[in-house]
VORO-598360 format. One record per residue (C-alpha): x, y, z; residue in three letters. Coordinates in pm, 1 decimal, decimal comma. Layout:
         X         Y         Z  code
         X         Y         Z   ALA
...
***
This chain:
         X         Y         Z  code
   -1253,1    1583,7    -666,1   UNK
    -913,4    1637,9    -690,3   UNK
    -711,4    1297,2    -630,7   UNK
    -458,4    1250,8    -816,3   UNK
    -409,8     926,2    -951,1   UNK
     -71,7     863,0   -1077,7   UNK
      56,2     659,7   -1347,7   UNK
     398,0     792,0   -1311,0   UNK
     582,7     534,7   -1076,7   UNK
     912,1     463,9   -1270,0   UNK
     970,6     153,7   -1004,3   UNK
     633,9      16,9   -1079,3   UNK
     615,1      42,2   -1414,0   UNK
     399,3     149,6   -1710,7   UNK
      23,5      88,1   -1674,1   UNK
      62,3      51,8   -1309,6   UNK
    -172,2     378,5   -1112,4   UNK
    -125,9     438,1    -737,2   UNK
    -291,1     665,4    -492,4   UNK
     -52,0     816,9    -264,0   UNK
     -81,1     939,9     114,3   UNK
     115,9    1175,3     341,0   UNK
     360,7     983,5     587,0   UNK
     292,6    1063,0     956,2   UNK
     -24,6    1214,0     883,9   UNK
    -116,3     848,9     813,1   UNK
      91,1     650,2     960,9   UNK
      86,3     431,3    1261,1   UNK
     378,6     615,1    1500,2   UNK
     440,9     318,3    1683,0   UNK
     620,1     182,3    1404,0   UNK
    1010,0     156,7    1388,6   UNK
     971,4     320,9    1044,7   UNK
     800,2     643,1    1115,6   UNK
    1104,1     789,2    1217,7   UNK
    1309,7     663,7     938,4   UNK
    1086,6     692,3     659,8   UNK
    1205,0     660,5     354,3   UNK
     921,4     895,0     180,6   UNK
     946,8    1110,4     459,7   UNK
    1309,5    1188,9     333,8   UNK
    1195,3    1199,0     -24,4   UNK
     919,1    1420,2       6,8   UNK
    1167,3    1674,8     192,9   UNK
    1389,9    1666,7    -137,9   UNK
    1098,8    1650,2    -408,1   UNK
     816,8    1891,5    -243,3   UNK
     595,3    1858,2    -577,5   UNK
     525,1    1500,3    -461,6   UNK
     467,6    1566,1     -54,2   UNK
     234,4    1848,8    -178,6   UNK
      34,4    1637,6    -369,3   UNK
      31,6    1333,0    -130,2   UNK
     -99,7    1607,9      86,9   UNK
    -401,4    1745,3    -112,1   UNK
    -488,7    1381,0    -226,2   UNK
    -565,7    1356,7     159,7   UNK
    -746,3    1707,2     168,5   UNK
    -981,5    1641,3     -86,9   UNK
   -1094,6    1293,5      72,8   UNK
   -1130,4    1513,6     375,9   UNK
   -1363,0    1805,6     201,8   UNK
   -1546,0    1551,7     -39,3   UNK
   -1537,7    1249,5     147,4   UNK
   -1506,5     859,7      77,5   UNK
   -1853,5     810,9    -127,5   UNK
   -1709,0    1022,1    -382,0   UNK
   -1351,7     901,5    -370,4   UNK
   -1502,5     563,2    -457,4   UNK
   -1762,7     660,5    -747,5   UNK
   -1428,9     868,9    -848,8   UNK
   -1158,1     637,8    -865,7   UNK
   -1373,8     337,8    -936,9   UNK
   -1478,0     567,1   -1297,5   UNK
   -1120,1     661,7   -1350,0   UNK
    -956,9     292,5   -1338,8   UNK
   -1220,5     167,0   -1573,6   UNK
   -1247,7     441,0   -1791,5   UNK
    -835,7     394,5   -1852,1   UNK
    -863,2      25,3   -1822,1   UNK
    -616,3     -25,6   -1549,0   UNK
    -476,8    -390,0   -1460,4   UNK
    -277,1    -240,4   -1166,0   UNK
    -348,8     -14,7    -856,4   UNK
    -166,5      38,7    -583,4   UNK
    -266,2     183,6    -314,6   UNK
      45,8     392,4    -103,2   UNK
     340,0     421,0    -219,7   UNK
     347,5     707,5      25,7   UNK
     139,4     699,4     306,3   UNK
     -89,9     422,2     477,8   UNK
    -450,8     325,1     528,6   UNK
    -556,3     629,5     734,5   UNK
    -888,8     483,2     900,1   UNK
   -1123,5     179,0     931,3   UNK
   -1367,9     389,6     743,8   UNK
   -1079,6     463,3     473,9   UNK
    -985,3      52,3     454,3   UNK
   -1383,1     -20,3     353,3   UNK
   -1322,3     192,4      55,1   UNK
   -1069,8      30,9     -57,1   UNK
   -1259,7    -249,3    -110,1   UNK
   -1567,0     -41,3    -269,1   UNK
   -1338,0      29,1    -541,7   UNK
   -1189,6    -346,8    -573,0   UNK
   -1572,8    -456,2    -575,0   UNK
   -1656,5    -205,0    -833,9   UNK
   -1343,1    -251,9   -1069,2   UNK
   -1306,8    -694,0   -1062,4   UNK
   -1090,0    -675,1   -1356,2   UNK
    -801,5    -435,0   -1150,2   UNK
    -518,7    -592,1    -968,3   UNK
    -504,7    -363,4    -620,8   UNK
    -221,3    -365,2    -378,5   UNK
    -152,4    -222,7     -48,9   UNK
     113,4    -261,1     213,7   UNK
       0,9    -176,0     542,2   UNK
      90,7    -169,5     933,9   UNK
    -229,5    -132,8    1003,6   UNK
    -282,4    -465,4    1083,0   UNK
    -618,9    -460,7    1338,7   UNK
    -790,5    -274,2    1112,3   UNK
    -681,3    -540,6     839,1   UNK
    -761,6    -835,6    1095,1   UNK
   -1145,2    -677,2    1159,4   UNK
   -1265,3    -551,7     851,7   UNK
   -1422,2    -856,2     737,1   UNK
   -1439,6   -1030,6     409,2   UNK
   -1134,7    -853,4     119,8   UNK
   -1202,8    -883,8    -237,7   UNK
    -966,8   -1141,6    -405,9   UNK
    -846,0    -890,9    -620,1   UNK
    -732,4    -698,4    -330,8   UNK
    -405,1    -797,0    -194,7   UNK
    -294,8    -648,5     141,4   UNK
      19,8    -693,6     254,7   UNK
     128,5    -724,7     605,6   UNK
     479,2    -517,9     641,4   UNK
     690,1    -631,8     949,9   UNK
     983,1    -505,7    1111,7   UNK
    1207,0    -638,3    1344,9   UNK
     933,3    -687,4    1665,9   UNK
     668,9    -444,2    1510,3   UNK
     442,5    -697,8    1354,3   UNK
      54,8    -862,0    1310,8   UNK
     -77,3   -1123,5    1539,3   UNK
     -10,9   -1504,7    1505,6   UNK
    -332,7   -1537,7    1306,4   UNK
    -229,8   -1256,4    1105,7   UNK
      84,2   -1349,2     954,0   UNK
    -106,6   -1683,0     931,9   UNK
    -354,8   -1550,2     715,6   UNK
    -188,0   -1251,0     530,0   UNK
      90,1   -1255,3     275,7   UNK
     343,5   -1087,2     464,2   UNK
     675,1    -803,0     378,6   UNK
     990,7    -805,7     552,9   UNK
    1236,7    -529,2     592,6   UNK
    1589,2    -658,1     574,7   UNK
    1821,6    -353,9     777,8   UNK
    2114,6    -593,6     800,3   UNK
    2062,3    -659,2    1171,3   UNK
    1942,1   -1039,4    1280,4   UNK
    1670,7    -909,0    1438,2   UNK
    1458,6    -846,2    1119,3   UNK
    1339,9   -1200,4    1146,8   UNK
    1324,0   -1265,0     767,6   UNK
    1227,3   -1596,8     689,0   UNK
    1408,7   -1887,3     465,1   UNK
    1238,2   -1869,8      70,6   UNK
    1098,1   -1506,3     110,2   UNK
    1124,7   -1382,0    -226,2   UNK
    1357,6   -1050,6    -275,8   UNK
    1227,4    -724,5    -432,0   UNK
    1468,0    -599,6    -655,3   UNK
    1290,8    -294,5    -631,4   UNK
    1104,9    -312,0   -1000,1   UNK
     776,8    -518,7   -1026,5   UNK
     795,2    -574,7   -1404,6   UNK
    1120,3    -751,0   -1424,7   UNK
     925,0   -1038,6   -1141,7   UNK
     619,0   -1044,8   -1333,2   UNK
     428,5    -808,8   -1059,8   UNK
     397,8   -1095,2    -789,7   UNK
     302,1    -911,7    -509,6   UNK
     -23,2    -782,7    -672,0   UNK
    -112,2   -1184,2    -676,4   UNK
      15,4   -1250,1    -370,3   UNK
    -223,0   -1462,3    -125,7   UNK
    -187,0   -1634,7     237,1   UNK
     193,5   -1748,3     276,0   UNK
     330,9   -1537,5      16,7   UNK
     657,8   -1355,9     155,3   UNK
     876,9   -1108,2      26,6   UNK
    1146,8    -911,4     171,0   UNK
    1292,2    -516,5      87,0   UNK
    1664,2    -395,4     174,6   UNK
    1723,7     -84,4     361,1   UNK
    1640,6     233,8      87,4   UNK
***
């Protein structure tokens, strides 16, 4: 088909895949981030990685989502991946997108997947998630989920150093490496809260 699935996340660790997105293409550009974006500015400096964020998306385009999810699905258990993460460029593109995400988590029980995600409506409406699907709910400042969203989503902060990032008391800190903290956030469930520093 002709997404890549990477195992090559240094942050992440070994053993840990990811599917990766374009930014803006995918993006929601009401949030504060999209004009600050982090991968944006990467992907300018390292093309080889915006080019293939790029024809992951092309290739769900031409084949389409049933085969992205026979596809992946056979690819994480034929490896026997623990860990998936979904974006660590990029975000959930569509509604249509979201409900194949959890194809995959149904077919593959015995994979940890994670996403973060501003796409919070599409989060809020989509129905029942797969407990071994953990979506993450990334605030900033006043961009953020519904009341009965952050009530029922584990939730990410991002810390710029002003007061108005509104991170709460006892969120844990990402150090920026999962392995060191034991890979919470692909556990994480209602009223888990972490927060990232400006990078």
């Amino acid at each position: 088909m002709g997404v890549y699935v990477s195992m090559d996340n240094t942050k992440m660790g070994e053993g840990v895949a990811s599917v990766s997105l374009p930014v803006y293409k995918t993006c929601d550009p009401n949030a504060p981030c999209y004009k600050d974006c982090y991968a944006g500015a990467m992907c300018k400096r390292r093309t080889n990685i915006g080019a293939s964020w790029a024809n992951n998306l092309l290739a769900i385009e031409r084949y389409g989502l049933e085969r992205l999810v026979e596809e992946v699905s056979a690819d994480i258990r034929s490896r026997g991946i623990d860990r998936f993460r979904w974006f660590v460029g990029g975000d959930i593109p569509s509604p249509e997108f979201l409900d194949a995400m959890i194809a995959i988590a149904d077919e593959c029980p015995g994979t940890q997947f994670l996403a973060f995600t501003k796409r919070y409506a599409w989060v809020e409406e989509c129905g029942s998630i797969p407990d071994n699907l953990h979506i993450i709910l990334s605030v900033w400042k006043a961009f953020g989920p519904s009341e009965s969203a952050r009530a029922g989503f584990p939730l990410a902060f991002y810390d710029d150093g002003t007061p108005e990032c509104g991170v709460p008391e006892g969120a844990m800190e990402c150090t920026g490496e999962c392995e060191p903290c034991g890979y919470r956030c692909f556990g994480a469930q209602q009223g888990f809260r972490v927060v990232f520093h400006r990078h």
